[in-house]
Backbone atoms as SQL, in Angstrom:
CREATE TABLE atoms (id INTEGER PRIMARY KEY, chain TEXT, resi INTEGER, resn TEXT, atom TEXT, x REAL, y REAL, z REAL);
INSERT INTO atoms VALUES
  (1, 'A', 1, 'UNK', 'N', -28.709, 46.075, -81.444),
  (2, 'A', 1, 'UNK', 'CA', -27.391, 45.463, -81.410),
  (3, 'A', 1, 'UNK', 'C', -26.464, 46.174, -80.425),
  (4, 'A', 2, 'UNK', 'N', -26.844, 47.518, -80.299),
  (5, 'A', 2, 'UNK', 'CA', -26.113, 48.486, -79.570),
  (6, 'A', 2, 'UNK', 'C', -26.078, 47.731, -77.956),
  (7, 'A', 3, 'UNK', 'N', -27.300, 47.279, -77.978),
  (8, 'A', 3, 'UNK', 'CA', -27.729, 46.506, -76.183),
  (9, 'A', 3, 'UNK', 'C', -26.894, 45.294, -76.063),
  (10, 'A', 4, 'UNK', 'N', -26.422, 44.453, -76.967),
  (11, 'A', 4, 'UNK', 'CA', -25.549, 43.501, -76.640),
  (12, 'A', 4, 'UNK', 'C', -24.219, 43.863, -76.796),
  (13, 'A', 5, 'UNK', 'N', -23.764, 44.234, -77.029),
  (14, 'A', 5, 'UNK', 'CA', -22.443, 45.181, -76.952),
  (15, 'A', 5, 'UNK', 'C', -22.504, 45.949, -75.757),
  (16, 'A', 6, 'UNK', 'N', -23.239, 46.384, -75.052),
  (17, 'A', 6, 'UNK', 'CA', -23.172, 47.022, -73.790),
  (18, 'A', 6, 'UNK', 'C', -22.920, 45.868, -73.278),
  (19, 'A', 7, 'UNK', 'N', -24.528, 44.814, -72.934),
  (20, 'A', 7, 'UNK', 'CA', -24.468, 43.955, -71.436),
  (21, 'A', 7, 'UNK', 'C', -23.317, 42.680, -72.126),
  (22, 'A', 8, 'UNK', 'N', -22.652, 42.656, -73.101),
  (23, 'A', 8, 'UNK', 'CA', -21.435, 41.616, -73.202),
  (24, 'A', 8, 'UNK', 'C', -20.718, 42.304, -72.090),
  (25, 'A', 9, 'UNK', 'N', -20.280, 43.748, -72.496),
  (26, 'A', 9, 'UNK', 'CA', -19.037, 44.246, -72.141),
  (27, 'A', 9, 'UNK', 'C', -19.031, 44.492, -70.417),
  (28, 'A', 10, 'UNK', 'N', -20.286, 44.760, -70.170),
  (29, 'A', 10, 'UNK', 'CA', -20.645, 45.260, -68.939),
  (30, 'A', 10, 'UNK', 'C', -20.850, 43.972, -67.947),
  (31, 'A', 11, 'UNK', 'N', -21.029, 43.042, -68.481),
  (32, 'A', 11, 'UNK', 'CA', -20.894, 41.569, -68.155),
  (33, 'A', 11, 'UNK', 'C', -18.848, 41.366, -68.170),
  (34, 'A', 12, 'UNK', 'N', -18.543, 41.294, -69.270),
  (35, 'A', 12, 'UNK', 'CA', -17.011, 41.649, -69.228),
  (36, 'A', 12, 'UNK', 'C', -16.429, 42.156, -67.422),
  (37, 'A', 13, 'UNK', 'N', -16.970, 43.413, -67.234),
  (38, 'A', 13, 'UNK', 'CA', -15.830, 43.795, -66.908),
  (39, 'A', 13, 'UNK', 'C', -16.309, 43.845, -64.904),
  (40, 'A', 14, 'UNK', 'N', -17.280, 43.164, -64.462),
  (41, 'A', 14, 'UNK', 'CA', -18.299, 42.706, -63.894),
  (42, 'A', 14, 'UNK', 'C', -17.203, 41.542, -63.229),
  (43, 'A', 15, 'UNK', 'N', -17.003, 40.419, -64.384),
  (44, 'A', 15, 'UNK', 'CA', -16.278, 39.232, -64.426),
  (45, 'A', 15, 'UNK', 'C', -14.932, 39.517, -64.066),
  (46, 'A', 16, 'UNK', 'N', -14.104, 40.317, -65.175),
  (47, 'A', 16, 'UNK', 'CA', -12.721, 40.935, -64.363),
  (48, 'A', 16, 'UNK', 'C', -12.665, 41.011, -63.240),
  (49, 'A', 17, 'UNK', 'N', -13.611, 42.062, -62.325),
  (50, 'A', 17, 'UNK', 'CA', -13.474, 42.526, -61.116),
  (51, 'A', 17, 'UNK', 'C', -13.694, 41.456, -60.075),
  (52, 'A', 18, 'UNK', 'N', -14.009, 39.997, -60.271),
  (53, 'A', 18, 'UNK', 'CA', -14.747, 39.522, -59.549),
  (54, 'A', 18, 'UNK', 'C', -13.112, 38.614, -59.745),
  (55, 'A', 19, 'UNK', 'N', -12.822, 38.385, -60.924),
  (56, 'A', 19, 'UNK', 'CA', -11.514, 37.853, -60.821),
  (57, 'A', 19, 'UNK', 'C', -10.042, 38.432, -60.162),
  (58, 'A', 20, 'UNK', 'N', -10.332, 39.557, -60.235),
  (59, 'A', 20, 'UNK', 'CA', -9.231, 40.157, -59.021),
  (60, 'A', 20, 'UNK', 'C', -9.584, 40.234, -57.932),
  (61, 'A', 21, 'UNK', 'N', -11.007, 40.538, -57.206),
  (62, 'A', 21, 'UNK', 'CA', -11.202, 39.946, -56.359),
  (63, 'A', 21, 'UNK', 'C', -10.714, 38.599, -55.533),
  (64, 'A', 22, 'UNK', 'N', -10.813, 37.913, -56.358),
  (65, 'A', 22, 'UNK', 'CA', -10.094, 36.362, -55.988),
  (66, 'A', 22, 'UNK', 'C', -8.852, 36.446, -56.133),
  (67, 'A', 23, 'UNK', 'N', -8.275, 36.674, -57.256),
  (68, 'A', 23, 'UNK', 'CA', -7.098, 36.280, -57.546),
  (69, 'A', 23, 'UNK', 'C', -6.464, 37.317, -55.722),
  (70, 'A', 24, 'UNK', 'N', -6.671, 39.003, -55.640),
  (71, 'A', 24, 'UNK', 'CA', -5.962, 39.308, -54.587),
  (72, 'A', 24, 'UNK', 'C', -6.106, 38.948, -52.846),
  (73, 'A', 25, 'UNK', 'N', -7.563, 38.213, -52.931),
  (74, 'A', 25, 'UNK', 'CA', -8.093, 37.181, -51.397),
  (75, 'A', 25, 'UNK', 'C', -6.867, 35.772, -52.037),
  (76, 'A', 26, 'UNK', 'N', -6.642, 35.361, -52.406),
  (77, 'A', 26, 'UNK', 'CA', -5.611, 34.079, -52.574),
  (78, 'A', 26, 'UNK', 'C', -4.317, 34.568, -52.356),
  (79, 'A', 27, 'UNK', 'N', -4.226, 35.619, -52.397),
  (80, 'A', 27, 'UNK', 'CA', -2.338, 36.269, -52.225),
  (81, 'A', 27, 'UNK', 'C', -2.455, 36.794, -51.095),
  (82, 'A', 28, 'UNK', 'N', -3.520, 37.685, -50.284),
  (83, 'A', 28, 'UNK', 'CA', -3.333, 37.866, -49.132),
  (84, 'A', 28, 'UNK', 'C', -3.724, 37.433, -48.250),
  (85, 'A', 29, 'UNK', 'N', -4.669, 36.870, -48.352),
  (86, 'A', 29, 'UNK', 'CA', -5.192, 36.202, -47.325),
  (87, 'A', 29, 'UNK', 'C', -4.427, 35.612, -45.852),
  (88, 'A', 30, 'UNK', 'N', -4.818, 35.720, -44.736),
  (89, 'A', 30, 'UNK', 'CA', -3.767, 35.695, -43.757),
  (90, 'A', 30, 'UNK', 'C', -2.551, 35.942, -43.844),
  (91, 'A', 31, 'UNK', 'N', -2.301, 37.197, -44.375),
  (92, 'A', 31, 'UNK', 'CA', -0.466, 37.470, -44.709),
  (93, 'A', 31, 'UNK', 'C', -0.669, 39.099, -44.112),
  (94, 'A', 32, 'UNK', 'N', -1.480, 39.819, -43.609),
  (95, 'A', 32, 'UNK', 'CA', -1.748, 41.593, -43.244),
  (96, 'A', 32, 'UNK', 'C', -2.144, 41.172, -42.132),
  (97, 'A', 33, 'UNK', 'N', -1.072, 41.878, -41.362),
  (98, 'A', 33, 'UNK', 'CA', -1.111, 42.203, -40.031),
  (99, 'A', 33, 'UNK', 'C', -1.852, 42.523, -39.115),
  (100, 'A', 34, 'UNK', 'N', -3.204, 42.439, -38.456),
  (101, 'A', 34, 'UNK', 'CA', -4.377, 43.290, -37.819),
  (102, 'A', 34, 'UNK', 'C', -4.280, 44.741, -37.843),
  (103, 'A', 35, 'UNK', 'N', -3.390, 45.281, -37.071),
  (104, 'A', 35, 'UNK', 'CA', -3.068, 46.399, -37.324),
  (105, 'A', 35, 'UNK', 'C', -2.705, 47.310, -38.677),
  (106, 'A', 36, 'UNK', 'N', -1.980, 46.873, -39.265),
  (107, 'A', 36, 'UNK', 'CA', -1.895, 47.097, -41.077),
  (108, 'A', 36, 'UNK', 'C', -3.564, 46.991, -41.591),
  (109, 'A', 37, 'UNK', 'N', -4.048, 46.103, -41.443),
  (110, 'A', 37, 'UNK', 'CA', -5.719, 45.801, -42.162),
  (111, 'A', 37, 'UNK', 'C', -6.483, 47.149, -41.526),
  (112, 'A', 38, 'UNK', 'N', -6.352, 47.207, -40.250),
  (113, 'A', 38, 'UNK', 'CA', -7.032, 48.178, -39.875),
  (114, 'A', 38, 'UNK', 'C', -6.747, 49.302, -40.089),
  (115, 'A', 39, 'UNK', 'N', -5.505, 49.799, -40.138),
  (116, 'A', 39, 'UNK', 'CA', -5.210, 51.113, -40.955),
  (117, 'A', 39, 'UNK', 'C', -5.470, 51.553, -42.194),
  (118, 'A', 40, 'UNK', 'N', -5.727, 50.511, -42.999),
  (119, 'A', 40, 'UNK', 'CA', -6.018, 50.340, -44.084),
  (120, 'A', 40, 'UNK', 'C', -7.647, 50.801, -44.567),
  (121, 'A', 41, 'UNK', 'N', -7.970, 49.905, -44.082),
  (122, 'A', 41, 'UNK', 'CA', -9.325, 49.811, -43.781),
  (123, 'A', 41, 'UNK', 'C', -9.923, 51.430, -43.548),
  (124, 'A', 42, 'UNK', 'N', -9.474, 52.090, -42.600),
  (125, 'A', 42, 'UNK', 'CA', -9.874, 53.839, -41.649),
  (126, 'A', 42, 'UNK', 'C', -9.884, 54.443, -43.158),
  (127, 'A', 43, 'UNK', 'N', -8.255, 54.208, -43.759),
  (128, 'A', 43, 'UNK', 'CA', -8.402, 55.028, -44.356),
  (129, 'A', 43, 'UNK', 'C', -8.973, 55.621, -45.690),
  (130, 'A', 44, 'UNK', 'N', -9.130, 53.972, -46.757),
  (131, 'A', 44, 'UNK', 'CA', -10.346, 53.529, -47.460),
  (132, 'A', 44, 'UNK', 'C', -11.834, 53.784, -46.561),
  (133, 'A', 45, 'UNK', 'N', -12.206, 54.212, -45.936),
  (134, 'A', 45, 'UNK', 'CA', -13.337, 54.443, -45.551),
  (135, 'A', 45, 'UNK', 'C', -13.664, 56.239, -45.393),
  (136, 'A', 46, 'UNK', 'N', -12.147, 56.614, -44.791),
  (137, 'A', 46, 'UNK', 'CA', -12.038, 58.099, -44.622),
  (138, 'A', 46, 'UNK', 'C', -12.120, 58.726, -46.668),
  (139, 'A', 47, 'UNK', 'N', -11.627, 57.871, -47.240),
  (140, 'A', 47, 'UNK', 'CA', -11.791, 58.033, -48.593),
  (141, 'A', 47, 'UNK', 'C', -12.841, 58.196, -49.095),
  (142, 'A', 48, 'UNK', 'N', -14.140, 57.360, -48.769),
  (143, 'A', 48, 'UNK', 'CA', -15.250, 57.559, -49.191),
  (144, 'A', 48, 'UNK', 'C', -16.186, 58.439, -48.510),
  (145, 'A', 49, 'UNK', 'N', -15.400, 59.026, -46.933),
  (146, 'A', 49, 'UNK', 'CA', -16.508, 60.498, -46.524),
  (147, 'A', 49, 'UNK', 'C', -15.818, 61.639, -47.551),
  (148, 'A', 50, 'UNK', 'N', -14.470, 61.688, -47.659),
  (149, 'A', 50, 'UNK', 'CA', -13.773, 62.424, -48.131),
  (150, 'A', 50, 'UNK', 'C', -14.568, 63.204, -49.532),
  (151, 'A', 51, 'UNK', 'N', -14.826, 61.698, -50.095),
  (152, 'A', 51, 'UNK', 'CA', -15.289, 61.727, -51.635),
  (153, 'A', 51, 'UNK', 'C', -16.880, 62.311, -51.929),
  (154, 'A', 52, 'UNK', 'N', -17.783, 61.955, -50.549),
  (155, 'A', 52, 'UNK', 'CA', -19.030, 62.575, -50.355),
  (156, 'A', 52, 'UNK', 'C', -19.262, 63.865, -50.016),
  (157, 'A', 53, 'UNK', 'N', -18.466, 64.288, -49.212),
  (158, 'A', 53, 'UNK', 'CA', -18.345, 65.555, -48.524),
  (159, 'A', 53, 'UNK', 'C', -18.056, 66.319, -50.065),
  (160, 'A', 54, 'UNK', 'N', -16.780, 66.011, -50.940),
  (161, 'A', 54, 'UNK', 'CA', -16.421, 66.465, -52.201),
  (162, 'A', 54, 'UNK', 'C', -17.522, 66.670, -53.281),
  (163, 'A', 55, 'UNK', 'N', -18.698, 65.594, -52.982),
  (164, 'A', 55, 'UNK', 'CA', -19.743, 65.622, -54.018),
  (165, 'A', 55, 'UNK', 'C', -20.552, 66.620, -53.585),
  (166, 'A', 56, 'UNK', 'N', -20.483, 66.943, -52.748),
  (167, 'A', 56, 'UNK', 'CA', -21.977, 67.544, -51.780),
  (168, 'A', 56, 'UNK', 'C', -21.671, 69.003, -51.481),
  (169, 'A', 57, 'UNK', 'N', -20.362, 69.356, -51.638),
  (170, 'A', 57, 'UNK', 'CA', -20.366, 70.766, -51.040),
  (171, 'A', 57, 'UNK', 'C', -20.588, 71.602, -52.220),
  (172, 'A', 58, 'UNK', 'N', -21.265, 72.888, -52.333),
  (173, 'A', 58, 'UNK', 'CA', -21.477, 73.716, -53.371),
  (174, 'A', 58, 'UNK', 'C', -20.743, 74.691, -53.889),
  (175, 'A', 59, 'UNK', 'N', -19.520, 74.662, -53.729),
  (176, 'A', 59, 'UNK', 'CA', -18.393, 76.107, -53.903),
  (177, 'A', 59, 'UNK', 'C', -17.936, 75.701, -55.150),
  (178, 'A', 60, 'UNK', 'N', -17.212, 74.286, -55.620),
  (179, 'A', 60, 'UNK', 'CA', -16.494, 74.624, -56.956),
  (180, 'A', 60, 'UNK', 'C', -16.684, 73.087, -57.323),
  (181, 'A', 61, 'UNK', 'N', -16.835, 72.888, -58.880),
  (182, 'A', 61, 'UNK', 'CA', -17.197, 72.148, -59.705),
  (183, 'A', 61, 'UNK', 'C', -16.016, 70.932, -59.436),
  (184, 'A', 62, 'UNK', 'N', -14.968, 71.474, -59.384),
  (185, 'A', 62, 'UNK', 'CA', -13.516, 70.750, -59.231),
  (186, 'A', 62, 'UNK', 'C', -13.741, 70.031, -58.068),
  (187, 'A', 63, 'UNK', 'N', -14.345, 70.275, -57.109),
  (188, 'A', 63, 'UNK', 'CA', -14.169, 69.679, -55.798),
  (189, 'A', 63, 'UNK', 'C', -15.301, 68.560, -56.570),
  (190, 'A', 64, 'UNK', 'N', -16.592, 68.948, -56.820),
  (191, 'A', 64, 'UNK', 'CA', -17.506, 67.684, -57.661),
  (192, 'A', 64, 'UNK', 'C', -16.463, 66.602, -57.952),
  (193, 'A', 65, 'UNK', 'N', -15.902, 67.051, -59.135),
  (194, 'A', 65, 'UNK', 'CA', -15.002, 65.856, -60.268),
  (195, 'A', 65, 'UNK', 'C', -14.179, 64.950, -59.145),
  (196, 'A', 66, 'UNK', 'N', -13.182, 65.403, -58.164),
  (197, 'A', 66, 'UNK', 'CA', -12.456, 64.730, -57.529),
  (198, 'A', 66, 'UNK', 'C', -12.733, 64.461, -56.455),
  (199, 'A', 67, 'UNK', 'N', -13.933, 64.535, -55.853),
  (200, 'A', 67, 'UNK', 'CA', -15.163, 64.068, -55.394),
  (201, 'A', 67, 'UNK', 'C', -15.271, 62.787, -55.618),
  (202, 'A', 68, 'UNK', 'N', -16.013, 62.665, -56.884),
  (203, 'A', 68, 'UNK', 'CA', -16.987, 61.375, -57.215),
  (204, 'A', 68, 'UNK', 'C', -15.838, 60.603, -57.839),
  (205, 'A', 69, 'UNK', 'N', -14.538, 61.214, -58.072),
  (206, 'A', 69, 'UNK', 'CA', -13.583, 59.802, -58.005),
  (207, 'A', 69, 'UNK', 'C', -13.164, 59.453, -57.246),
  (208, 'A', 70, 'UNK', 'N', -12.899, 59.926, -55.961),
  (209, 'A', 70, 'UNK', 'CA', -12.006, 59.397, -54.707),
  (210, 'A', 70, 'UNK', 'C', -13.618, 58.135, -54.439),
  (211, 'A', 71, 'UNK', 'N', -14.887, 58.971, -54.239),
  (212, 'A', 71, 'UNK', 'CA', -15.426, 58.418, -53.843),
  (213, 'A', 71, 'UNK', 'C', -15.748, 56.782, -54.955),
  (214, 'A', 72, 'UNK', 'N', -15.565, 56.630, -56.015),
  (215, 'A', 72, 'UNK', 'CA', -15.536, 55.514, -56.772),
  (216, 'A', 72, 'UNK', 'C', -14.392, 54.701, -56.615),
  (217, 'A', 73, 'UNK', 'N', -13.310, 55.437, -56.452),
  (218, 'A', 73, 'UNK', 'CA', -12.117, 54.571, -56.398),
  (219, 'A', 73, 'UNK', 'C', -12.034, 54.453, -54.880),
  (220, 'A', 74, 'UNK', 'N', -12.739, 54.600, -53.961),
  (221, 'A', 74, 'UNK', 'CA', -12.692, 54.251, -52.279),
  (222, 'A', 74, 'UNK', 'C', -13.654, 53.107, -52.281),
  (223, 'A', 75, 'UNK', 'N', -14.780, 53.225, -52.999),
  (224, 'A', 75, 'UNK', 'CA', -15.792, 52.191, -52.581),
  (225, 'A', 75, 'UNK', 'C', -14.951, 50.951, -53.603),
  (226, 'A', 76, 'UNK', 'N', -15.088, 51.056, -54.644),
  (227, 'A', 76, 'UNK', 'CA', -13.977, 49.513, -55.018),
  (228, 'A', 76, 'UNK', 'C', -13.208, 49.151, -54.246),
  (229, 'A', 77, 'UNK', 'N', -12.287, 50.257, -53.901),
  (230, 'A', 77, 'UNK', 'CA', -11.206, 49.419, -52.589),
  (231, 'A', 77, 'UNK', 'C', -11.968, 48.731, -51.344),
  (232, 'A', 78, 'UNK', 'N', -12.822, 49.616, -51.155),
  (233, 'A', 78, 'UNK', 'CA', -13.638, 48.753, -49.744),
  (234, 'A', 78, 'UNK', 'C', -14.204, 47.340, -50.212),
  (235, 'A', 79, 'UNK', 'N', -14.292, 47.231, -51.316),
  (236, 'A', 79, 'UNK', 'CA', -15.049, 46.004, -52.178),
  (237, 'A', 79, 'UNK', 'C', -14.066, 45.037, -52.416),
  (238, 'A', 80, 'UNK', 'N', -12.840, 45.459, -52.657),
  (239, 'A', 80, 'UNK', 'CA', -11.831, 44.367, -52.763),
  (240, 'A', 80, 'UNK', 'C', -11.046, 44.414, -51.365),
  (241, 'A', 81, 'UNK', 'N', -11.052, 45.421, -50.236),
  (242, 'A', 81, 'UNK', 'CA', -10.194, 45.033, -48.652),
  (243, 'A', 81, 'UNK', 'C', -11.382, 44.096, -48.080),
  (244, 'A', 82, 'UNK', 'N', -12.466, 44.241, -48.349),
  (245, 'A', 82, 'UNK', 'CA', -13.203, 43.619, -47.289),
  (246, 'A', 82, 'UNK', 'C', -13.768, 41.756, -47.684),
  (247, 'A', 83, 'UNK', 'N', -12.966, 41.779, -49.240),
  (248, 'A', 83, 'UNK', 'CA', -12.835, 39.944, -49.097),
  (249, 'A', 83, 'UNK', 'C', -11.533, 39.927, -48.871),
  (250, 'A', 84, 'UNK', 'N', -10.394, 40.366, -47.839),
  (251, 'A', 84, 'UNK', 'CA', -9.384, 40.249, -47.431),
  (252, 'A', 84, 'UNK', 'C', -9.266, 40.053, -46.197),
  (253, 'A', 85, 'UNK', 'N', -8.739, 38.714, -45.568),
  (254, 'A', 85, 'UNK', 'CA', -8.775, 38.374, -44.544),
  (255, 'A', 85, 'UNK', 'C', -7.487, 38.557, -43.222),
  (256, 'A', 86, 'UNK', 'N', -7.284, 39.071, -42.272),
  (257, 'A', 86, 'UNK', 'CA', -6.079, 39.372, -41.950),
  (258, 'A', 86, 'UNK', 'C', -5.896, 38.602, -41.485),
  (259, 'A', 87, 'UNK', 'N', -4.373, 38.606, -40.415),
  (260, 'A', 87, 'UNK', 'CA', -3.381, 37.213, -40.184),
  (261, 'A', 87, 'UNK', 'C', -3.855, 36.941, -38.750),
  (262, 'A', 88, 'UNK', 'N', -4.343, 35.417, -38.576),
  (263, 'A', 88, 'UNK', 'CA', -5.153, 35.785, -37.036),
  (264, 'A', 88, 'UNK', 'C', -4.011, 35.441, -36.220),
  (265, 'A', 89, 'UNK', 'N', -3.991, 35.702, -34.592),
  (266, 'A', 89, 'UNK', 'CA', -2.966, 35.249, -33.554),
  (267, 'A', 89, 'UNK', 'C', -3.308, 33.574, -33.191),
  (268, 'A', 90, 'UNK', 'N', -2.330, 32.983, -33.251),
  (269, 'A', 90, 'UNK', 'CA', -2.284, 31.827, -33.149),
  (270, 'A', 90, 'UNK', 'C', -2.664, 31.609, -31.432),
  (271, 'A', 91, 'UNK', 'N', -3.363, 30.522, -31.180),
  (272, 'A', 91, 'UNK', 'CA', -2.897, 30.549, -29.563),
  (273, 'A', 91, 'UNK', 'C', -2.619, 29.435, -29.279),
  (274, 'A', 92, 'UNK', 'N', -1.409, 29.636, -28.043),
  (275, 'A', 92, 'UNK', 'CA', -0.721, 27.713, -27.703),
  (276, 'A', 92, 'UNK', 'C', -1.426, 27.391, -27.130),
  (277, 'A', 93, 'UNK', 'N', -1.378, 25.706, -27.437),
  (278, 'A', 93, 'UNK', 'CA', -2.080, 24.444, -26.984),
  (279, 'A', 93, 'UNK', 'C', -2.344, 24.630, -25.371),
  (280, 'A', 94, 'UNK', 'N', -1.661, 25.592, -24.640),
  (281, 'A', 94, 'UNK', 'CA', -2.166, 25.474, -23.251),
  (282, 'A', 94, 'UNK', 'C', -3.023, 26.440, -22.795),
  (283, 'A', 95, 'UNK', 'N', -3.061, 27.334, -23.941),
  (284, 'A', 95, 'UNK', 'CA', -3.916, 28.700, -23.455),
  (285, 'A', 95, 'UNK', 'C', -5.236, 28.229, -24.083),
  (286, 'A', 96, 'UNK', 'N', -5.815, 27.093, -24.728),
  (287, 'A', 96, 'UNK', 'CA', -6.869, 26.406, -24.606),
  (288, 'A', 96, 'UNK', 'C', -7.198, 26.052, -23.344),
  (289, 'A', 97, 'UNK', 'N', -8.520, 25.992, -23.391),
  (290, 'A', 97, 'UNK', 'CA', -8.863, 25.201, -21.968),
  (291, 'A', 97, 'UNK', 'C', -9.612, 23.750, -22.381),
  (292, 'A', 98, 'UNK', 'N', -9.323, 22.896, -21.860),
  (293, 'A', 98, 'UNK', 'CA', -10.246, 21.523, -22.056),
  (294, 'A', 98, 'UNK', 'C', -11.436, 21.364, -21.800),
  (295, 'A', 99, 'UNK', 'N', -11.776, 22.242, -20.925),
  (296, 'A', 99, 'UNK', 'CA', -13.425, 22.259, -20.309),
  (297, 'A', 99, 'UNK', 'C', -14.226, 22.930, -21.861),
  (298, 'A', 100, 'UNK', 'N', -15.368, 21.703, -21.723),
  (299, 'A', 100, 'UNK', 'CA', -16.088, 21.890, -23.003),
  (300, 'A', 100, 'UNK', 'C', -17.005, 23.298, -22.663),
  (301, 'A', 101, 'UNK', 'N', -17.571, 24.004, -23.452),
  (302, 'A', 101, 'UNK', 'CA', -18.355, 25.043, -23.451),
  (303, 'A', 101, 'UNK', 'C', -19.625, 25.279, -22.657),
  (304, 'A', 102, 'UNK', 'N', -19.730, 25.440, -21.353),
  (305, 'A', 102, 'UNK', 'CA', -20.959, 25.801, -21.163),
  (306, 'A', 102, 'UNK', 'C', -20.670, 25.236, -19.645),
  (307, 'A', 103, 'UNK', 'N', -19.713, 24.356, -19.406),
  (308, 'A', 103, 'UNK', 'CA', -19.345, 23.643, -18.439),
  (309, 'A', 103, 'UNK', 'C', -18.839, 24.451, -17.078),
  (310, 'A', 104, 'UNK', 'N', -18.777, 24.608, -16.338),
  (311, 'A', 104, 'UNK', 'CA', -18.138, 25.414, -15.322),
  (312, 'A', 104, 'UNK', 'C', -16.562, 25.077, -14.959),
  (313, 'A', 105, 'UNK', 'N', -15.649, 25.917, -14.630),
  (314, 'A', 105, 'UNK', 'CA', -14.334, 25.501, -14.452),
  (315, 'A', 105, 'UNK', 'C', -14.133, 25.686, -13.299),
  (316, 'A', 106, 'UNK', 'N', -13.229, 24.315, -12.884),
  (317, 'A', 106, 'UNK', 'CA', -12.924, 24.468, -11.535),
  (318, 'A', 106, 'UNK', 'C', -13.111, 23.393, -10.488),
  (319, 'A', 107, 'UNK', 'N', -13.167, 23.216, -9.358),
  (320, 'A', 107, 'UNK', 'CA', -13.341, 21.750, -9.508),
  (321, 'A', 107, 'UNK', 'C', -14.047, 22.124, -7.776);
């Protein structure tokens, strides 16, 4: 009985995450700046060498513990920035070109 009480809950919270997932891709989605995303992004990533380097070095137990949380709480963030889409640059109708793809320009 002990096993369904785990995979309910572990199923539970599986589902949560997948719902904030969505719910925070529907609020931001094209609203972060390229530049903002990408800063973002460095530094959620610098989070998770941060957090390895913390697991891996052998001097003090403390560096372990806050270690393997930066590094847990960096990789979720990378899990929820990277279904986040940033705000693309629009381009005007003339900085299209009409010439179909593959076509040569010019006359």
């Amino acid at each position: 009985m002990q096993a369904v009480y785990f995979i309910v809950g572990f199923v539970a919270v599986i589902v949560a995450f997948i719902f904030f997932i969505v719910f925070l891709a529907k609020k931001l989605n094209g609203k972060i700046p390229q530049g903002i995303y990408n800063t973002v992004e460095k530094i959620i990533i610098a989070g998770i060498v941060l957090g390895i380097f913390g697991m891996f070095q052998p001097w003090a137990h403390l560096g372990y513990r806050i270690g393997f949380h930066l590094l847990l709480a960096s990789t979720l963030a990378f899990i929820v920035w990277s279904h986040i889409t940033p705000k693309t640059e629009r381009y005007d109708e003339e900085e299209i070109s009409e010439t179909p793809v593959g076509e040569p320009q010019g006359g």
